[in-house]
N, C-alpha and C positions, 0 to 999 in steps of 0.2 A: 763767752758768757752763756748759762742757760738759761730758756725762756721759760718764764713764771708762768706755772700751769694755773688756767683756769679752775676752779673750785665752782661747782653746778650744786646746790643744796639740793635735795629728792627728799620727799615727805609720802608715807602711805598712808592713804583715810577712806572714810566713809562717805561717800556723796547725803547730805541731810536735806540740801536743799536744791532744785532746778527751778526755783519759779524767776529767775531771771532771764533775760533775754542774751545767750551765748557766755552766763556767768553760772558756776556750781560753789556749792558753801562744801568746804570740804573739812570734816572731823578728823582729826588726827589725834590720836593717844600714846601717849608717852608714862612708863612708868620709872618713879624717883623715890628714889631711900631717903627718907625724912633724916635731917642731919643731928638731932639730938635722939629721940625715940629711937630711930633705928628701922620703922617699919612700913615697909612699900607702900607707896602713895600715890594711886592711878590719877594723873592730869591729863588735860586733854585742852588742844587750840583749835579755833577755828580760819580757816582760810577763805577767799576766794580765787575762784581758777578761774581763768578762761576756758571755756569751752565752744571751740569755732562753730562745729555741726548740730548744735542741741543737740545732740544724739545721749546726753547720759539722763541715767532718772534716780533716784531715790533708794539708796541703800547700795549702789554700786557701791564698790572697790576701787579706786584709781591711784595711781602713782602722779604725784606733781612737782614740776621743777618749778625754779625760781628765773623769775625773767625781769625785763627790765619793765618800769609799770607801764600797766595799759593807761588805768585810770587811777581814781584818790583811793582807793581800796584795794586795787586787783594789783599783785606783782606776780601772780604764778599762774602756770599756765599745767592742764592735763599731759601729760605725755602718754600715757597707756593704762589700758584698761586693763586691772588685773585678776574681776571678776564681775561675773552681772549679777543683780540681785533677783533673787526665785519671783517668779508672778505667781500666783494662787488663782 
């Protein structure tokens, strides 16, 4: 018999928020064709990630998998940073 492969859900978003303690709010944007109209329609969810090292801030870029929950809100976790946001 073959063994049933795990399925990992990966979501790319926006870091909006870090004023959590080793928690980021993560935007993720999704675009969907309106099923009567017919015309693209930008949604957008919000997550939270674990993030162990505080190290992320505000407007990064990260990649986040699905784990199993930490807490009553948190089931995903950062895996990699896919860009930093510009400082001014």
């Amino acid at each position: 018999m073959g063994e049933a492969q795990k399925i990992t859900r990966t979501l790319i978003g926006k870091v909006v928020s870090n004023k959590m303690d080793k928690t980021v709010t993560v935007l993720v944007p999704r675009s969907v064709k309106h099923p009567l109209i017919g015309k693209v329609i930008r949604l957008s969810s919000k997550f939270h990630a674990h993030d162990e090292k505080n190290e992320l801030g505000e407007g990064d870029m990260v990649e986040i998998t699905e784990s199993k929950p930490i807490s009553k809100h948190k089931s995903w976790v950062v895996t990699k940073v896919v860009s930093k946001a510009r400082t001014i």
